[in-house]
KERO-398510 format. One record per atom (N, C-alpha, C, O, CB): x negated, y negated, z. Coordinates in steps of 0.05 Angstrom, whole numbers, plus 5000, padded with zeros to 4 digits. Atoms other than C-alpha are relative to their C-alpha. Glycine has a CB too. Layout:
<recs>
XYZ;...
</recs>
This chain:
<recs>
499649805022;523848955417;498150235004;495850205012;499549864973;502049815005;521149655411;500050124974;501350124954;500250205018;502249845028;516750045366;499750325008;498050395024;495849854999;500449704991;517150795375;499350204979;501250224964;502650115013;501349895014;513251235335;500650335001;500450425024;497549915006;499149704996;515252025322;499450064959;499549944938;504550055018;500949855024;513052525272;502950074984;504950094998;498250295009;497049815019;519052815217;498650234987;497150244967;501949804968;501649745008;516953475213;501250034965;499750144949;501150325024;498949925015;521653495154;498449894975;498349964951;502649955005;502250165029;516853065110;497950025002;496449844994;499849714992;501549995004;512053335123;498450114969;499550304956;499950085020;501149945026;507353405057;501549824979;501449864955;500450304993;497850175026;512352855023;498949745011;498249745035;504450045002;500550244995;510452095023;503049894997;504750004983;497749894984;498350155017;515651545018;499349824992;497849695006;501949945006;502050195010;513751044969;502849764999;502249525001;498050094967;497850235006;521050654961;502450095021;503550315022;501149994963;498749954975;525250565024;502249845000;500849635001;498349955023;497350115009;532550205015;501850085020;501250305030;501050104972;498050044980;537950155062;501850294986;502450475000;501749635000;498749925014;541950524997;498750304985;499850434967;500649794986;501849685005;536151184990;497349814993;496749574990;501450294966;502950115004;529151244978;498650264984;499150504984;498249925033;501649755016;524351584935;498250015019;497349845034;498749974967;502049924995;519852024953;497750194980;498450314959;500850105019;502649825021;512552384923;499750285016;500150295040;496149815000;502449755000;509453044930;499050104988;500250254973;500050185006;501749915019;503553204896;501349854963;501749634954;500250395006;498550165031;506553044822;503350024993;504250004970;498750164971;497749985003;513653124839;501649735020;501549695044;500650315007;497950304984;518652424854;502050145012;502450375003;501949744975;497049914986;524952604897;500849715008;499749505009;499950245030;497750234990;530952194921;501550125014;502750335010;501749854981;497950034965;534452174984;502349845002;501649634992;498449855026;499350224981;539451785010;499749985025;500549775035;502049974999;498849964963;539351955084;497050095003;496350005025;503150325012;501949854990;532552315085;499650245015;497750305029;499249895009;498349794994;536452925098;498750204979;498650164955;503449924997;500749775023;533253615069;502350174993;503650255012;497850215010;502049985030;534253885008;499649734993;501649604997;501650164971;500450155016;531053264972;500450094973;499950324966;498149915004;499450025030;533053144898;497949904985;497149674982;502149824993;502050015019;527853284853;501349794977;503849804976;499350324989;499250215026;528852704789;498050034984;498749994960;500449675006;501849875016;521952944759;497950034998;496649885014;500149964984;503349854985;515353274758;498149774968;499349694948;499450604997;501150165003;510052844727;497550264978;496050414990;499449825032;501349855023;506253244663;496550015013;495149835023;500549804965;502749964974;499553564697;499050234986;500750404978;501050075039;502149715013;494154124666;502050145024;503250095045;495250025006;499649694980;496154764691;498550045023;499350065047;499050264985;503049984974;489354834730;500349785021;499749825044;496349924985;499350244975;491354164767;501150055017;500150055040;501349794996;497049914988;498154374788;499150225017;499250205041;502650104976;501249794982;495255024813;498649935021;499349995044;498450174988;501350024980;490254804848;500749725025;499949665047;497350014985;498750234976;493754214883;501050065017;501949905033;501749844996;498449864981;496754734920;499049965027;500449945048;500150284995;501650014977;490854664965;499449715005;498049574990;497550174996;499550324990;491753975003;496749924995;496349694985;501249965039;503750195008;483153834994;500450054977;498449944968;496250115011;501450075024;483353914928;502649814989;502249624973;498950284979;498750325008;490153484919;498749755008;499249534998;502849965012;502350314998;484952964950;498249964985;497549734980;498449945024;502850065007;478953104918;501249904971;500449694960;497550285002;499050095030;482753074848;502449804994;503849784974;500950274987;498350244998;487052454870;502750054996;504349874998;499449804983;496749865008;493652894853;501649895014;502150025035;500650305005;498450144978;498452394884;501449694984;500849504969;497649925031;497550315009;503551844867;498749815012;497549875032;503649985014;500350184986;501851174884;502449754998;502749555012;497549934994;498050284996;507450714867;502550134977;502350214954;498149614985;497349975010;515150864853;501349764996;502149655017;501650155017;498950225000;518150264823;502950014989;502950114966;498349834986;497749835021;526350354800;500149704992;499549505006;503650215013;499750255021;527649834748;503949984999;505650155004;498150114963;496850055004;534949524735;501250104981;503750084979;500949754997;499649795016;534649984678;501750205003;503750254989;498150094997;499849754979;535250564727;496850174995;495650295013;503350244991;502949965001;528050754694;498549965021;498349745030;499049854983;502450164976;522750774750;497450174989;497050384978;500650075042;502850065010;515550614740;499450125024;500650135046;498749694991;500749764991;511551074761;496549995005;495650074984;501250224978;503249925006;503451094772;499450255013;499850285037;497849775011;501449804987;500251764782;496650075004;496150194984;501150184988;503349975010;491451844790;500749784980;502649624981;498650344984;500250225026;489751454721;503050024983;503349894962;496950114974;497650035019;497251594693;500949725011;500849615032;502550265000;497150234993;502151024688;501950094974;501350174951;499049554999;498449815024;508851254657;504049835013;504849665029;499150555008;497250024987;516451224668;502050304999;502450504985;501749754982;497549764997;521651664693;502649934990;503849734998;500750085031;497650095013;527751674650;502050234996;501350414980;499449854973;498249815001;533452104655;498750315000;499150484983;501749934976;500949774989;529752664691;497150104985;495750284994;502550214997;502650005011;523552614639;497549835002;497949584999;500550004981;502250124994;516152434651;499849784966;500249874944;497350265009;501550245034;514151864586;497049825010;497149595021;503249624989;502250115000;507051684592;500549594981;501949534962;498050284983;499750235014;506350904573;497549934977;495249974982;500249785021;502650105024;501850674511;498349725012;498849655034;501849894966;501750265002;497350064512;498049985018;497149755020;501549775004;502049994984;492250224562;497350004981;496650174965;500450245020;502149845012;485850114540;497650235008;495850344995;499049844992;502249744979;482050614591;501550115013;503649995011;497749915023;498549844973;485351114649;499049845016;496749765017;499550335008;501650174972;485350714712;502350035017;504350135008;498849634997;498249984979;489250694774;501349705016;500449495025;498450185020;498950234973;493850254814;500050035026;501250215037;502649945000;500050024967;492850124883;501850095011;502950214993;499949785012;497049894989;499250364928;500449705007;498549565014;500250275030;498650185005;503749784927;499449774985;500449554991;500649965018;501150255020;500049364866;501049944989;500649704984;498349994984;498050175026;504749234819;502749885014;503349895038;501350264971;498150184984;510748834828;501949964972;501149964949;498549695016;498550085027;517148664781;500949745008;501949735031;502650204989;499450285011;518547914764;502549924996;503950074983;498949964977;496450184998;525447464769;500850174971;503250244969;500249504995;498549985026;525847734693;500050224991;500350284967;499349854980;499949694996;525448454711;497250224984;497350464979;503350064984;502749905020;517848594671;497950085021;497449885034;498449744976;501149924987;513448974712;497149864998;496349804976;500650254997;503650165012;505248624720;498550245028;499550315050;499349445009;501649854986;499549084750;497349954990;496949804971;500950254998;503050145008;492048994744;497750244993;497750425010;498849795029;501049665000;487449594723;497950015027;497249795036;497950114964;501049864971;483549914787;498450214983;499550394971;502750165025;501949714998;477750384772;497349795008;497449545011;499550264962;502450054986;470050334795;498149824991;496549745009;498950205004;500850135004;466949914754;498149895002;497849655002;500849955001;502850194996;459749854764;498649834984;497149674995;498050155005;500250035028;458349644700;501449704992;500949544974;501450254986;498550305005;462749044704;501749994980;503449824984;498149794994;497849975021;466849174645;502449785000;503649735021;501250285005;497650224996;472348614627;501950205015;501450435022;501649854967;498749774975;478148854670;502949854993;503249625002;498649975044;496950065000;486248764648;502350005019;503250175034;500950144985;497350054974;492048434688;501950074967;501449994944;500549545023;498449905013;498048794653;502449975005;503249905027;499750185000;497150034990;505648804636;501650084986;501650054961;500949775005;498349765017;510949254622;502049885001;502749765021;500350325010;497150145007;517549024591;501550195008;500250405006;500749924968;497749795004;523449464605;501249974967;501649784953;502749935027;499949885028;525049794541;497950084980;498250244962;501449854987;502249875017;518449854509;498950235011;499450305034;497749824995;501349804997;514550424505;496850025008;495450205017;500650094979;503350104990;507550114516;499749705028;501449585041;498449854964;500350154985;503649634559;498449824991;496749924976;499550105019;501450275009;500548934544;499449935016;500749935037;501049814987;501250174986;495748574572;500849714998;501849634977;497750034996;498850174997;497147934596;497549725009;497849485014;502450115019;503250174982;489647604622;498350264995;499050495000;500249895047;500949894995;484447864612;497449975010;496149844994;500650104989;501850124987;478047834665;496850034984;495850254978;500350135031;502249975025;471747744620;497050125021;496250075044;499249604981;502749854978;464948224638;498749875017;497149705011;497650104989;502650084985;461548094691;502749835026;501749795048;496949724974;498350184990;468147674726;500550095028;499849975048;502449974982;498949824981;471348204772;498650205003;496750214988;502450094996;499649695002;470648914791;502450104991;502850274974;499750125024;496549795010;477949084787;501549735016;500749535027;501050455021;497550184982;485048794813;500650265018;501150505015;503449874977;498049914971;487348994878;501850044994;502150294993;500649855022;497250034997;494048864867;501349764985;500049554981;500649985028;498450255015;499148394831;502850015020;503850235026;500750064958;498249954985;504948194877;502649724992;501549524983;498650035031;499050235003;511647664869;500849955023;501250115041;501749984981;498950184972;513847134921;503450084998;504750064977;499349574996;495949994988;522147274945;501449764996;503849724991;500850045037;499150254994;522346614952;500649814975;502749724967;498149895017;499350055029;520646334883;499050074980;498949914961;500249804995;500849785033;518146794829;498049994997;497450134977;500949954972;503050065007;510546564835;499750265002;500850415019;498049795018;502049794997;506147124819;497149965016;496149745020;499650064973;502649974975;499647354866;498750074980;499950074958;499850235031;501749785007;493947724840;497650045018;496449825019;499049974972;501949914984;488748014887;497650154980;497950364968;501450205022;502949885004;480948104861;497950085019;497849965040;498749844986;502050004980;474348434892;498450044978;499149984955;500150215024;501149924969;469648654907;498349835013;498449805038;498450255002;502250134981;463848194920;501149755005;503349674999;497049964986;499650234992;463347584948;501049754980;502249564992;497749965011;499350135027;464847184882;501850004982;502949844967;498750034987;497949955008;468947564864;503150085013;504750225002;499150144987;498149894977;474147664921;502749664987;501649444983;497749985047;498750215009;480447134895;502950125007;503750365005;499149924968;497149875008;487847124904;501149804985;501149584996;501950065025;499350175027;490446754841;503149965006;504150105024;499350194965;497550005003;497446524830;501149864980;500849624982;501049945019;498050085024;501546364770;503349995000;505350135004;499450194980;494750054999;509146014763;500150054972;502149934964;502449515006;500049955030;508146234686;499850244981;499250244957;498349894994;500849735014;507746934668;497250034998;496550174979;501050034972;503749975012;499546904668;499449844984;497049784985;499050254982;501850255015;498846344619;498649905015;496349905009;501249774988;502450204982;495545924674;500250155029;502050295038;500949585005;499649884967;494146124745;498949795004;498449614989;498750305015;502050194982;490245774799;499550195019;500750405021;501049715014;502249864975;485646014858;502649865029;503149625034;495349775000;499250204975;489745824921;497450105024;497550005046;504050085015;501549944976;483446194962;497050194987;497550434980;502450205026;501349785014;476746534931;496149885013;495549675024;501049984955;503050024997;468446594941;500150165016;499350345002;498449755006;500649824981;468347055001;501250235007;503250334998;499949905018;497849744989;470047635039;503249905013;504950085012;498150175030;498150094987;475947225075;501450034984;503750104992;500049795010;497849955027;479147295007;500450244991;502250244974;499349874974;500149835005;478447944997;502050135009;501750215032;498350055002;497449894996;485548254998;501250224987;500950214963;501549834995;499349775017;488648904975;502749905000;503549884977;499550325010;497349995001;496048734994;499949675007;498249505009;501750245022;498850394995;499848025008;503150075005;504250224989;499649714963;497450044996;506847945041;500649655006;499149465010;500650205024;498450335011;511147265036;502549985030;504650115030;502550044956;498450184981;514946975096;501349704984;500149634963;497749915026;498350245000;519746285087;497249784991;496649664971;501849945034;501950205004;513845885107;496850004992;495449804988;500149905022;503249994998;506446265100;499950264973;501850384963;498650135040;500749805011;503146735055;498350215027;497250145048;498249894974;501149844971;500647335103;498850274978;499850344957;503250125030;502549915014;494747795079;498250115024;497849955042;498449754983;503149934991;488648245115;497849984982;497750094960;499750275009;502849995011;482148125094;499050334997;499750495014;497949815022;500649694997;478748865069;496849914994;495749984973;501850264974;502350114996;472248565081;498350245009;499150395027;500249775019;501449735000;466549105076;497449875027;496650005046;498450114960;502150044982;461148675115;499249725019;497149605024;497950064983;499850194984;464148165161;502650095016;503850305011;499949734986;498649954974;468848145218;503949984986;504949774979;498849705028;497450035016;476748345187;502849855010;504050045020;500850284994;498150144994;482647895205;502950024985;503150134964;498849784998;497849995012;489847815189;500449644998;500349495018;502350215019;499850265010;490747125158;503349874992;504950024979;498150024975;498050105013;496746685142;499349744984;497649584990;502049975019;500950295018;496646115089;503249765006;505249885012;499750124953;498850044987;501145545108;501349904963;499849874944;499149855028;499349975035;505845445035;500449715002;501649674981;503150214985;500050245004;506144725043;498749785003;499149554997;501249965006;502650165002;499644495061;498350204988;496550094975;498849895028;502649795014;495345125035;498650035020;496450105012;498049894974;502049934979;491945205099;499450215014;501050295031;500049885014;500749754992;488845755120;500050025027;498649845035;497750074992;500149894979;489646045191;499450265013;501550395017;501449965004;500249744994;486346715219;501650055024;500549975044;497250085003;498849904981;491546965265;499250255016;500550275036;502050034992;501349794977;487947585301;496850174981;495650134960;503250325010;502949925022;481647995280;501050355011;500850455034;495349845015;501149745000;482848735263;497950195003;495750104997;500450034988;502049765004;478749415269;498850124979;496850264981;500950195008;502250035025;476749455198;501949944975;504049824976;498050324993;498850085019;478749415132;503450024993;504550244993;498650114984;497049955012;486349265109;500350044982;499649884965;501649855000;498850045017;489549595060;502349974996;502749824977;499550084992;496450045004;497549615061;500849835012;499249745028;501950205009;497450114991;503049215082;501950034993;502350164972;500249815001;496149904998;510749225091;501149795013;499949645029;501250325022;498050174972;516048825124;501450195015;502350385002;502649784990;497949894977;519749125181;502249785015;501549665035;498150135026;499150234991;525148625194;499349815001;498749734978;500450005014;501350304991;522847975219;496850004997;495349814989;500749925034;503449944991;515148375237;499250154965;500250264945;499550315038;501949825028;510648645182;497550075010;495849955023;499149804969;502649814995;505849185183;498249974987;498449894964;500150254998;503749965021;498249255161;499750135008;500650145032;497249854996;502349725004;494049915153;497549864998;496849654987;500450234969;503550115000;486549875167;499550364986;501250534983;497849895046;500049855010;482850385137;497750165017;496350005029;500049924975;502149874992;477650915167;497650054974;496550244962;501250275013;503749975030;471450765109;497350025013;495650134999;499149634977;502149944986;466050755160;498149684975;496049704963;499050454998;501850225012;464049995124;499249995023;499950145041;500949714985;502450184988;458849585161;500949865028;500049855051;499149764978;498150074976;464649215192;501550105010;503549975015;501349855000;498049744983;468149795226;498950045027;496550125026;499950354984;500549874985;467349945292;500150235014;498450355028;500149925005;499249714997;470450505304;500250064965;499949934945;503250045022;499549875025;471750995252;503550175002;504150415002;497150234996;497449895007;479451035250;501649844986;501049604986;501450065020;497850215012;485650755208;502049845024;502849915046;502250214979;497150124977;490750365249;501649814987;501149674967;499049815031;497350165010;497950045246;499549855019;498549885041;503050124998;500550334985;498249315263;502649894997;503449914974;497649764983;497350095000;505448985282;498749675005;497349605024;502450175027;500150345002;505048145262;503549925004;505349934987;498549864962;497250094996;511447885296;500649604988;498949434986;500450065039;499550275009;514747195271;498449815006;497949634990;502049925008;500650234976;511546805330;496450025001;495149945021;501850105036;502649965000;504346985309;497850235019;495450255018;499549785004;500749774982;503447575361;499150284983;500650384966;502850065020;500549745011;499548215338;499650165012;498750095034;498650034987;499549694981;499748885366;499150274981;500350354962;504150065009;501949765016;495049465342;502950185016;503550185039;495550095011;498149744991;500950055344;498650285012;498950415032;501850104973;501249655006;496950685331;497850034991;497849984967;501550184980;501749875016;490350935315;498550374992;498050565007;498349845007;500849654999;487751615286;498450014987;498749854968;501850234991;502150014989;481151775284;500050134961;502250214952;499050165035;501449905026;477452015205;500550275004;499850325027;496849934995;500449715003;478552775193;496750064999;495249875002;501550094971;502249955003;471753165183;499150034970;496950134966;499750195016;501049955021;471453165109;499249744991;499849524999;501550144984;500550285009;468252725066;501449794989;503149824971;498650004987;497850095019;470852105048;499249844979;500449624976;501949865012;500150055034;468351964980;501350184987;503050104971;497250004987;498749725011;470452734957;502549955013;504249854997;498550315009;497149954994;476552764995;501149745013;502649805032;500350265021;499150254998;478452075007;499649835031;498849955051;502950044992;500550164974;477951495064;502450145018;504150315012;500449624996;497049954974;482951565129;501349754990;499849574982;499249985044;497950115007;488751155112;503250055002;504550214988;499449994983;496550015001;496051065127;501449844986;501349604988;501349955023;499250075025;500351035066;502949885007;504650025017;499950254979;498050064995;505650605072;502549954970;501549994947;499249765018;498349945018;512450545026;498649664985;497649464996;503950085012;501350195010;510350084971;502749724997;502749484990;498650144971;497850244997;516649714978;502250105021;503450315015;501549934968;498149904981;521549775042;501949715011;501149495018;498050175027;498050194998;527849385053;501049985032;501949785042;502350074980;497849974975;530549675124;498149805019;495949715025;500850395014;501950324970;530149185180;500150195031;499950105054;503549545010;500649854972;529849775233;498350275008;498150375030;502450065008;502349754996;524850365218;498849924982;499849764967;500550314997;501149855017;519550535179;498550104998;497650195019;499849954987;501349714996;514950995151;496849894992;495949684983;501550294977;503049935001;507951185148;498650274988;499650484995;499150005028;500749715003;503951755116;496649985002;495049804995;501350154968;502350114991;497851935140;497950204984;498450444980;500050015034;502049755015;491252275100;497649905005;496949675006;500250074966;503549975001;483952405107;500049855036;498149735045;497749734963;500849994968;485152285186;501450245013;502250424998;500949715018;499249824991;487652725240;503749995006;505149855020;498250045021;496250094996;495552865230;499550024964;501349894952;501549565021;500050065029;493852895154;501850144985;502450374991;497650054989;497249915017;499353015105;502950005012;504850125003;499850294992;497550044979;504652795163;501149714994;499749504991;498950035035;499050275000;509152245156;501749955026;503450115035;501949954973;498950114976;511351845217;502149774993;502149604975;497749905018;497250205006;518351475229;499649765025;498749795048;503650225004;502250274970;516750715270;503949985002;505450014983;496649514984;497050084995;524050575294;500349755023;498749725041;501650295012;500150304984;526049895331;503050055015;505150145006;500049664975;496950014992;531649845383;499249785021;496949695017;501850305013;501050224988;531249315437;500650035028;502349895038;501049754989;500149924972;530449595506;497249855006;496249915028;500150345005;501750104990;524549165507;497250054992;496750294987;500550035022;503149944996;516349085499;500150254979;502250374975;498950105037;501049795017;512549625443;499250175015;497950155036;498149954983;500749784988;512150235457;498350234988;499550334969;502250095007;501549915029;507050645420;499550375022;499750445045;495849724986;500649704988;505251405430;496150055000;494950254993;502050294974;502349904999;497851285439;499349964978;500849984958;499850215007;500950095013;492451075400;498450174987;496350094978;499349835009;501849795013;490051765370;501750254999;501050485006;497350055016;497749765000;496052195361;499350294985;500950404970;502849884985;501249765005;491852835345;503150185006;504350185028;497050075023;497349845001;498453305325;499850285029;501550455036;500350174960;500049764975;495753795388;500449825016;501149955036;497250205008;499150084985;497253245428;502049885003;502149795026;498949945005;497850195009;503452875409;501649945017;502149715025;501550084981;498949994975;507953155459;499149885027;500349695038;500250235003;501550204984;503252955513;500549744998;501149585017;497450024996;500650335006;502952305480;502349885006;502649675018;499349924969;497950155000;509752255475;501649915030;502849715034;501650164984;500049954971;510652445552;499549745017;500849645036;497950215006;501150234977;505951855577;500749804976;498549754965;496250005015;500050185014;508551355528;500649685018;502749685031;501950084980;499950174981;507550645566;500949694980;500749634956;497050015017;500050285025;509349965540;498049804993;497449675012;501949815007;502150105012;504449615505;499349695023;501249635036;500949944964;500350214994;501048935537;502049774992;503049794969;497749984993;498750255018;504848255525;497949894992;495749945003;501849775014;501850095009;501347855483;500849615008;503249555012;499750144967;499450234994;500947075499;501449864985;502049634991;498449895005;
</recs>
């Protein structure tokens, strides 16, 4: 099988966050669009309620970073409603209008691909902000048709920092939840109950420490985003619970996706402890336990507390079993989205492990096929 990697000039400055055989949304800055084909003009569906002074100044790509001005998760509901998180908003899009949701008790953010909707169509997400302070910290859940949001658990001071992420199994409706940051607090929980009860299937260390989680037949599959030990891609085995580290990444994971049979992870360029280099990279996990670093691109020069880590943003939910996408910020290539496409002439084929946009062509020129792996 190959992996071939190419820029779409045409999206450039557009993310995709929801990817479907049948169209896909896309973000920019505070505006959703829809595609089917990924064919320009995109179809605006609606701009996301923003100060004046925001909107203006988002014009300028560092300060859409520095002021977080950016979508993180497009969810369409069976409604046709889609959930929406923007910075600290969470809201819905409904017949071409922004609706902020009620019941929050603070502004906070969702991770890019944290929330998740449930066999019974109710959306659950976990609040995300910084939390030094320890503050109790709410796992949440939005009904379709209400107008607000309810908590559903809630983590008592001192418990968590925040939720990573809340995610459901394909297989049978169990709910995930991903906690950090420290060592104590690093857990991935799971509930067959709506949140009345959970359990720990994995918690106390960095090894637990997870932003995303994808679901295979037989394993749970997860990167560790481990700040100050060595980062790995892990599978859990669903019928004994046993843990297996299947390869050791270049630093912290945050995304995943499926691509057909293989599923991707994003590392991140944070410059933790456990980084050796200082770049993001795409990681291909094939069926058979084989991993294959695709691509890496190196931290931009700004900062990344002010203007964010290096990271490649992947669609927070993607169905196709033969491309997909990537968007890339706060490294080099920033505000570019790349298309991964599969055909089967054999072995991965990657364009180089630092696709600096002055070199691409080049890159693309000497593209070689990747190592086999054993």
């Amino acid at each position: 099988m190959t992996l071939e990697i190419e820029e779409v000039r045409s999206l450039r400055g557009f993310t995709v966050e929801w990817a479907a055989p049948d169209g896909f949304y896309l973000s920019r800055r505070n505006v959703v669009f829809h595609s089917r084909d990924l064919e320009v003009p995109f179809t605006p569906v609606a701009a996301i309620e923003a100060p004046v002074w925001r909107r203006a100044a988002s014009a300028s790509r560092l300060a859409q970073r520095l002021l977080r001005f950016m979508v993180t998760n497009v969810l369409p509901l069976a409604n046709g409603d889609l959930f929406v998180t923007f910075d600290k908003t969470i809201g819905l899009i409904r017949d071409g209008r922004w609706l902020p949701l009620r019941g929050l008790s603070r502004p906070c953010r969702v991770l890019r691909g944290g929330c998740a909707v449930d066999p019974r169509g109710d959306v659950y997400f976990g609040e995300y902000l910084l939390n030094a302070r320890r503050h109790d910290i709410g796992l949440c859940r939005y009904s379709p048709g209400s107008d607000s949001i309810e908590r559903v658990h809630t983590f008592a001071a001192g418990e968590i920092a925040h939720v990573h992420g809340v995610y459901c199994d394909p297989h049978d409706g169990a709910m995930y939840c991903l906690t950090g940051d420290d060592a104590h607090e690093c857990r991935i929980l799971r509930s067959r109950d709506r949140w009345s009860s959970f359990e720990a299937v994995g918690q106390g260390d960095e090894t637990w420490r997870a932003v995303s989680l994808q679901f295979s037949a037989t394993h749970l599959l997860y990167g560790s985003d481990a700040s100050f030990r060595a980062n790995h891609l892990y599978r859990v085995d669903r019928a004994t619970m046993r843990r297996e580290a299947i390869a050791e990444v270049d630093s912290p994971v945050l995304y995943s996706v499926r691509l057909g049979d293989d599923y991707l992870f994003t590392t991140s360029a944070e410059k933790a402890p456990s980084q050796a280099a200082d770049v993001a990279s795409l990681w291909c996990l094939t069926p058979d336990g084989r991993c294959e670093k695709v691509v890496s691109l190196r931290k931009d020069p700004w900062h990344r507390s002010l203007f964010k880590l290096g990271a490649l943003h992947l669609p927070g939910r993607s169905t196709l079993a033969h491309e997909g996408y990537f968007h890339a910020i706060g490294v080099v290539g920033d505000n570019r989205t790349f298309r991964l496409r599969r055909s089967s002439s054999g072995g991965m084929h990657r364009y180089g492990h630092d696709p600096d946009p002055r070199r691409q062509r080049h890159a693309r020129a000497q593209a070689v096929p990747a190592a086999s792996r054993p």
